[in-house]
Residue, then its C-alpha position, 0 to 999 in steps of 0.5 A: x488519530x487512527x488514520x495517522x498511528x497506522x499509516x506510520x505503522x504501514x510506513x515504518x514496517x514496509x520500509x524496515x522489511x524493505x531494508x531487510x530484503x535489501x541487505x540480506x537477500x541479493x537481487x534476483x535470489x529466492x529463498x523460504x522464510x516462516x512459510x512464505x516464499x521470497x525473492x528479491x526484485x527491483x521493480x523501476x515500474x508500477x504495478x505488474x512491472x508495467x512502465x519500467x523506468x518511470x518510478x520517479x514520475x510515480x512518486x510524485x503521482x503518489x505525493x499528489x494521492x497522499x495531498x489529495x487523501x489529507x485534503x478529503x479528510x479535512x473536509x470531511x464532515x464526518x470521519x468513519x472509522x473504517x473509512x479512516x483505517x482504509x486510508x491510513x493503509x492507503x497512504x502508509x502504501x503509498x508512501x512507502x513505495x513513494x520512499x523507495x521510488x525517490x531514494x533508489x528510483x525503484x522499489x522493492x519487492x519480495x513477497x511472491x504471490x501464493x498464486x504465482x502472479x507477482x512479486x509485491x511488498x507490504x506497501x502494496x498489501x497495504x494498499x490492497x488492505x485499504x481497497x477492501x475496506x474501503x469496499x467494505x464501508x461502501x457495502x455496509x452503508x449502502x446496506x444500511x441505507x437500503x434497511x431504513x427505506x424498508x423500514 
């Protein structure tokens, strides 16, 4: 249930915020807001703008990602729950950049990094958020694993 109720949340406040860039903010202009600063851009690519003009392929790669997460946790035996909140920001990521890549052949980005190294949005926060608790959960079990052979 977790994994469903926070991929839908990622969806639906990446998607919104998305909207709201596109709407308020025009392409290419900066501004400050509670803080952090935001510019409007179009990325037709993947990650650090790489492949530009391929966004529709990249939705079908993440179609096949979200398939391919549905079908591991049906198969699972048993449902970690860090394991489930790490793939709910995984797919709720994935989705939403999927959406703006079919419906606009691009993506939005807005949040600029406080390190100067990109431009991103909340999907790929999301995404980001899922990698280390994925990382997380492979720590914790690989730690205990390693207690109960030393017990």
């Amino acid at each position: 249930m977790i994994f469903y109720l926070i991929s839908t949340l990622v969806v639906f406040v990446d998607q919104l915020s998305k909207y709201m860039i596109r709407l308020y903010l025009p392409v290419g202009k900066t501004t400050d807001l509670w803080g952090f600063q935001l510019t409007h851009y179009e990325n037709a690519g993947m990650a650090f703008s790489l492949f530009q003009g391929y966004a529709r392929l990249f939705a079908v790669v993440a179609v096949l990602f979200v398939m391919g997460v549905l079908y591991y946790r049906k198969k699972a035996e048993q449902k970690r729950l860090l394991v489930e909140v790490s793939l709910g920001f995984f797919v709720g990521g994935a989705i939403g950049n999927a959406i703006d890549r079919i419906l606009f052949g691009r993506v939005t980005d807005f949040l600029v990094s406080s390190s100067g190294n990109g431009i991103l949005n909340l999907a790929d926060h999301a995404i980001n958020i899922g990698v280390v608790l994925l990382f997380l959960d492979l720590l914790f079990g690989y730690v205990g694993r390693f207690r109960q052979r030393k017990v």
